[in-house]
C-alpha positions, -999 to 999 in steps of 0.1 A, spaced: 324 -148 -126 299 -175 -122 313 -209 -116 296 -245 -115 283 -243 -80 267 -213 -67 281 -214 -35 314 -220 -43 309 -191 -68 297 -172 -33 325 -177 -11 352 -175 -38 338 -134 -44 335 -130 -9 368 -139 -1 381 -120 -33 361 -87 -13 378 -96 19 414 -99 0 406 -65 -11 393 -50 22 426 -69 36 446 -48 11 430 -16 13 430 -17 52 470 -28 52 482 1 31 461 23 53 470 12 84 508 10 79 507 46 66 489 61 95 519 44 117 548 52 101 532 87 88 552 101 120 590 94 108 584 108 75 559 108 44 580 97 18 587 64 45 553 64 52 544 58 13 571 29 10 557 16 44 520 14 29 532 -6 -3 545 -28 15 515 -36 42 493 -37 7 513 -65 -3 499 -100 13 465 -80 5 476 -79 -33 488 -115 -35 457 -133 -17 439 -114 -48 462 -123 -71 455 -159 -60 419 -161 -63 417 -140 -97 440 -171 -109 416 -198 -94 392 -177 -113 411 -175 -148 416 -218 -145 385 -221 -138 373 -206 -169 400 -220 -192 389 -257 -179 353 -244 -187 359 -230 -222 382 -266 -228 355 -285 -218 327 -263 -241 354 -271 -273 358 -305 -265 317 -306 -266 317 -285 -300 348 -313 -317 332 -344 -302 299 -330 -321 316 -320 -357 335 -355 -354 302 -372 -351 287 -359 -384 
């Protein structure tokens, strides 16, 4: 999504690739160590390392979603102040 500012538009989907690298990498790494006590705890031990991965995108996706709400409110309000001037 693009936002007002280029670079803020910049580092907000860098840091949205970096929650995701985060994510990926946790689940990954936490199954690799507990992959030796058992699979099935291995699997439960990945969800649960992809977790603060998951919620740091969750937050930026809903930066993302205001961000376009304010935009598309501020777009109407341009399209009613214009009908209510004719």
């Amino acid at each position: 999504m693009k936002l007002s500012s280029p670079l803020l538009s910049f580092l907000l989907n860098f840091l949205l690739g970096v929650a995701w690298a985060f994510a990926i990498a946790g689940a990954i790494i936490t199954f690799y160590l507990y992959m030796g006590v058992s699979l099935i705890f291995a699997f439960f031990a990945a969800l649960i390392g992809i977790l603060p991965g998951l919620l740091f995108v969750l937050f930026i996706e809903y930066f993302f979603m205001k961000q376009e709400h304010l935009y598309e409110l501020q777009k109407q309000s341009r399209l009613i102040e214009e009908l209510l001037r004719k």
